[in-house]
Each structure stands twice: as C-alpha cells, then as structure tokens.
N, C-alpha and C positions, 0 to 999 in steps of 0.2 A: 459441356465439359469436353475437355479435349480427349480424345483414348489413342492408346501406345502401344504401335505396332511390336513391341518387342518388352518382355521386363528381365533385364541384366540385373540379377541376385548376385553383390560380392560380399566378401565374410568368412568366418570361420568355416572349415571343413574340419571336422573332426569325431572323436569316440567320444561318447558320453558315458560315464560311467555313475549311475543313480543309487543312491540310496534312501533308506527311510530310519530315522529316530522313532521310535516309541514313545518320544514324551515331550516334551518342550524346553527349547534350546537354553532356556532363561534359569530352568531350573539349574541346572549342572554350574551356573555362572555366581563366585562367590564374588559381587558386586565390592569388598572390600579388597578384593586382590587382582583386580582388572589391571596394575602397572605392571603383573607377570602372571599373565594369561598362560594359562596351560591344561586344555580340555581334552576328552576322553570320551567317546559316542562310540557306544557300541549299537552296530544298526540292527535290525532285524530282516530288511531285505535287499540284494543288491542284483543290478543287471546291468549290462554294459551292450550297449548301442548305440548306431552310429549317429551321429547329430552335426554341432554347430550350427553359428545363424546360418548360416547359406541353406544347410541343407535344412534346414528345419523350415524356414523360408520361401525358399525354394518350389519345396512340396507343398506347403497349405497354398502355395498360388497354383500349380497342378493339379492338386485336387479338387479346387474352386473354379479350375477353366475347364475342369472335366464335366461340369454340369450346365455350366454357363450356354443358353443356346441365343441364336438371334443376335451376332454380333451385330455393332453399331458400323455403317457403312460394308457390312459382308468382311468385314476385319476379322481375321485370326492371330489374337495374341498369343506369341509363345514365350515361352520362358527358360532363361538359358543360368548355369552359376560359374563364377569366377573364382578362383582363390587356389592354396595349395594344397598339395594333397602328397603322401607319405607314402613307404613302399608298403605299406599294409592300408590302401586306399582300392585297392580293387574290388569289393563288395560295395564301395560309397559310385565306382562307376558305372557297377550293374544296376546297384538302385536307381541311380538317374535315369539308365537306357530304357530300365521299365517302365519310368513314370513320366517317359516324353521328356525330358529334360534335358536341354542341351547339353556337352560336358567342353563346345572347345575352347573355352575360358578356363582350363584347369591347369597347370603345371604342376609338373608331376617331381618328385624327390625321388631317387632310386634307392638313398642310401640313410637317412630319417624316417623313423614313425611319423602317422599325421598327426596334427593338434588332439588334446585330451581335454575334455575337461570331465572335475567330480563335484558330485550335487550330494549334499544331506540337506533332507528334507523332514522337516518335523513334525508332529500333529496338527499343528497353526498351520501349515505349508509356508511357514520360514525357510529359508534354502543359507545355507554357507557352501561358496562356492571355489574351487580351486582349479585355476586351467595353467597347463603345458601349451607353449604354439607348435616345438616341432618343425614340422614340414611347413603350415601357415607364412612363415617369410619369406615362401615362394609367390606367394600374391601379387609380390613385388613386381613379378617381373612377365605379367597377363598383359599379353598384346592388346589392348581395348579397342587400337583402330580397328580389330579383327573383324568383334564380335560388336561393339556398338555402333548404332547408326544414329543421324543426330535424332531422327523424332522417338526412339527408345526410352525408357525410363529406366534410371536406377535406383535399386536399393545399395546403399551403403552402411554394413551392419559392422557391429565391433567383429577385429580382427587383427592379428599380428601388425603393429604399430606402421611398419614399412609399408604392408601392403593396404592399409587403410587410406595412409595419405597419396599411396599411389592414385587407389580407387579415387580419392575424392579431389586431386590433381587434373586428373584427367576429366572430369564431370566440368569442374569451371571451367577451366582451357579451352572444350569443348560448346560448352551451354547447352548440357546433357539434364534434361531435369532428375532429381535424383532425389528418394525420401532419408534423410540423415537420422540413421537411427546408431548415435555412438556406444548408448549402453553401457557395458563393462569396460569399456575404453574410456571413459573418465576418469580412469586412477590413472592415465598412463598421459592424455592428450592434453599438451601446451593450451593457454587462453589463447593464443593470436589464431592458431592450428585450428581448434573448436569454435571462435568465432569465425571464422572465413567461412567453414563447414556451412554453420548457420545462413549466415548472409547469402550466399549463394542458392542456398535448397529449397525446393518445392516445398516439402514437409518436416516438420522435424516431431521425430514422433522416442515416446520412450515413457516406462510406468512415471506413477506421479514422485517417487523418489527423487527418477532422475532428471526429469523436468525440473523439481525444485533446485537439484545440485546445479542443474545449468544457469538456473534466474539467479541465482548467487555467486555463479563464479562471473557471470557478464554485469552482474548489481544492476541488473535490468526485468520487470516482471515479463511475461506471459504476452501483455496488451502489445509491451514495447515491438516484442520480436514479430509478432502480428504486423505489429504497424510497417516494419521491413517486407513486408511479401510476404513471410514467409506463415503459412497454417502452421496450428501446433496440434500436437495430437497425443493426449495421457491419456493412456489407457490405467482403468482403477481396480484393475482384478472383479471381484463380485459386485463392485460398484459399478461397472461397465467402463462407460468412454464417453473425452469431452472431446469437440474439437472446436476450436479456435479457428477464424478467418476471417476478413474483411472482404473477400471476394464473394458476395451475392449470386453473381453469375451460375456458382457452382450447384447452386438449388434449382433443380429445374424438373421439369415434367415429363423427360424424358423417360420410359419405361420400355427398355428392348429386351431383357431376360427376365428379372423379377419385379411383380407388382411392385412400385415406388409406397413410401408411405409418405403421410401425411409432414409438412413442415413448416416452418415459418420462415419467410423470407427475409424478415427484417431483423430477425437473430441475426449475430456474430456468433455465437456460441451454442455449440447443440451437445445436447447429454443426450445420450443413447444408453439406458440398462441393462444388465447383464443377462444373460439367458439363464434362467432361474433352474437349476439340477437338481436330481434325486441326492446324489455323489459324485463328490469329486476325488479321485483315485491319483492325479497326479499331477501337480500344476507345473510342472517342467514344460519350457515350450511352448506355453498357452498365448504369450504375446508374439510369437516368430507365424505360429497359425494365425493370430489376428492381422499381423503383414499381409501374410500370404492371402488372406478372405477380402483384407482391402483392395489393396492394388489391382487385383485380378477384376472385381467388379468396378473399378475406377477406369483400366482400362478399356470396359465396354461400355462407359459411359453412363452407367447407372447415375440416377439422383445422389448427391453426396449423403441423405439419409440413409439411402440404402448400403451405400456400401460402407457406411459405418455399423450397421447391423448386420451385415453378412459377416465383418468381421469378427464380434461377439460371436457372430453363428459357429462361425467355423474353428475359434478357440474353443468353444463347448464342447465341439467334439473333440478335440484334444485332451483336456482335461479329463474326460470320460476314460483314458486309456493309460497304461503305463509306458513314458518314455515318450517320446518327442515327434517321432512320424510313424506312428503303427496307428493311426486315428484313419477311417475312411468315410469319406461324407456319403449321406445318403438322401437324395433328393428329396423326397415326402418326409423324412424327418426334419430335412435344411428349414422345407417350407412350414413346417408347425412350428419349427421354433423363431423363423423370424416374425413369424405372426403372433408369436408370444409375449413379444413386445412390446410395454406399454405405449402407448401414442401412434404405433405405425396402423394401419387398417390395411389389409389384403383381402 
C-alpha cells in the first residue's frame, strides 16, 4: 500500500457544546402531532468543548502517530488541519501546538465567533444535533498550494459549504488523494457537487445512515461506487466496520508497527468488530477518532486489516471519555484491544 508523507485534516473547527437527556428521545415525541413539532429536553449534564471534524480528526490521527513506531521506508507522517477559525479560537491553537499539529492551514476571523455546534444525547446514544458555522467560511479561503504536496493525503470532513467545496476543488484540480467523508453536509451538498466528490476520492467513508442517504441520492448501491475506484467505508457504531474494495493489492503482509492479522484475500469486503466495553460514557466523536486511527495506520502502511482495527481501537478510547478529544491512547491497552478481536491473531 502506498503511505503519505503528509495527512492534510480540512473541516469544521469549532466549540462543542454536549449534552445528555435522561431518557429517550422518542418518548417526549407525540407521533400524532409530528406536522408541528415542538419539543422540550431538559438535560441533566452539559459541557462545552472545543471540537469539530478537523479538530476531532485531526487529533485521533496524532494520537495514533504518537505510538506508531517503525515507519515504512523511515517515513514520518505528520499531520497538519485546515479550515477557519474565530476570534475565540486561541485555545483551539494552543491545543494543536501541543499535540504536534500543524496550524498553517488555519485562517483566522478577528471579528466572528468560531463554528458551534450542540449535541443532545440520549440513553440509546441518539444525538439531535445543531451547528452554527461562524468563522468556518474562512475555509474558503486556505492557501492548499501552501500546505499540500501532491504525494499527501486528505481528509475532506463536513464543513462550511464554501469552504468544503474549496477543499474538495482543490483535491481534483490537483490529483490529491483524499478520503470524502461529507457527513452532516448532506442536508446542504447539490447531487452533481456530491457526486464529483465521490468519483474522484480514495475513500468515501461515513456511518451506515449516511452511506445509505448517499446510495439513494446517486440510485446507485455500495458495489456500483466500488466499481468507480473508489473503497467504501461504514462504519456500524457497536457493530464495528465494513469496508468495500476491489483493490486486492491492499491486503498484504506487510507488518512495520503492529502485528498484521489474519485476512482473506479474495474478499472484497471485510467486517472488522467493534471493541467490546465495560461503558460507554459518550459516543460524540467516536467516528472523527476512527478517521484519525485509520488514516494514520494507512499512512505507515499497515495491512488494510489492521488499520481497520486500529481504527475501532482508537474510537474505544473515545467513547470511554466525555467530549471528543480528552481520550489519550495508551499502548498496552491499544494492543489488548486489537487483540480482542474476533478473527485477528497477535
């Protein structure tokens, strides 16, 4: 597999503002008066921290190159994020410098808040979600010749409309491989807009909802979009992760940082399980850490089994925690729990 000297994170930069419901979203919902919706949740906990895809992003792939040893050809990947940022973004800059993370992909707003978004979250771990962009339609306007090189990779996560289709403008134009994860930009992104996206991209990754939303706005399944190039990649919450490929090559025996496990090479399609917990305290984020667990092991060229396990790995530790990047990986627990896994052997 090929590995990428660079992973360029674009996407939301913004405040996360979390809550929790007490009970379940369905109850409160009088299914005869749904044509005037008008609900009422009162939560019982709330915390406000910094997030969005980038930064959420961002860091599960920092904290997964923080343990990665043995790059593939003496390679060090680093990892830089793009997008904008508000005049209350100054602790989202100190987090980056701590965690090694590039910032000069950032434009900055002197005179806007950064993007917001608010999570209620319910005993099921249903989430209703509400976001503000704010500062975000500065994204627009990130020099990419700067900060991207052609053998880099991107991620392209939802994001202030403008500065999405910049990001992902700039990815074709170039022949930037890039994994297309549009998410909560589906309420907003044109068909011609979302297929181009597709057609161009390495990966197109997104829960199994929005996979479905996608196979019905193209009235194409899964196999077709495969058949284009492109891998697909659903992630299933406690059910784990499929991925979709036609590319064989990508199975290989190559073991430079963690034991490989076991695979079949004549698979297209591989199911990987979820990392089985005691508790789960807070599914916010859980899929931006399984970005970050991928890509980062992709880039050192792990077996594609494995870095589809690392990435369940390293959402576990998310979930373990409240809020979206307060999770810290810890090497001998990383390795018990990929070993945890049905089918892999370490």
């Amino acid at each position: 597999m090929k590995a990428y000297p660079n992973v360029i994170v674009t996407g939301s930069l913004s405040w996360d503002i979390i809550m929790d419901f007490p009970s379940n979203f369905i109850e409160s919902v009088d299914r005869s008066k749904l044509h005037e919706l008008n609900l009422n949740f009162v939560v019982s906990n709330l915390e406000k921290q910094m997030g969005g895809t980038a930064t959420n992003i961002a860091y599960g792939v920092a904290q997964t190159l923080s343990l990665i040893r043995e790059p593939v050809n003496s390679l060090t990947t680093k990892v830089s994020v793009a997008g904008g940022l508000g005049k209350d973004g100054k602790e989202h800059l100190a987090f980056f410098k701590k965690n090694k993370i590039d910032t000069k992909g950032i434009v900055m707003d002197k005179t806007r808040f950064s993007a917001s978004g608010s999570v209620i979250t319910d005993i099921k771990n249903n989430q209703i979600w509400g976001f503000y962009y704010g500062a975000g339609d500065k994204g627009k306007d990130v020099e990419f010749k700067k900060i991207v090189k052609r053998n880099d990779v991107m991620i392209i996560s939802a994001n202030h409309p403008q500065a999405l289709l910049a990001a992902q403008r700039f990815a074709i134009s170039h022949n930037i491989a890039y994994m297309y994860d549009v998410g909560m930009a589906l309420g907003w992104i044109k068909d011609s807009d979302l297929r181009k996206g597709i057609r161009h991209a390495k990966w197109l990754i997104g829960n199994d909802f929005e996979v479905g939303t996608i196979t019905k706005r193209l009235g194409k399944p899964t196999s077709w979009i495969v058949g284009q190039g492109v891998d697909v990649i659903s992630t299933l919450g406690e059910k784990g992760v499929i991925y979709e490929t036609n590319d064989k090559s990508q199975i290989t025996n190559n073991k430079p940082a963690l034991p490989a496990g076991r695979s079949n090479s004549n698979n297209k399609t591989i199911r990987i399980p979820s990392i089985k917990l005691k508790k789960v305290v807070d599914p916010t984020g859980a899929g931006d850490a399984w970005r970050g667990g991928f890509i980062s092991s992709y880039c050192y060229g792990l077996d594609i089994v494995d870095c589809l396990a690392m990435g369940n790995a390293v959402a576990s530790f998310a979930v373990e925690t409240y809020g979206t990047i307060n999770y810290k990986l810890r090497v001998t627990e990383l390795r018990k729990r990929l070993r945890s896994i049905n089918g892999l052997t370490y």
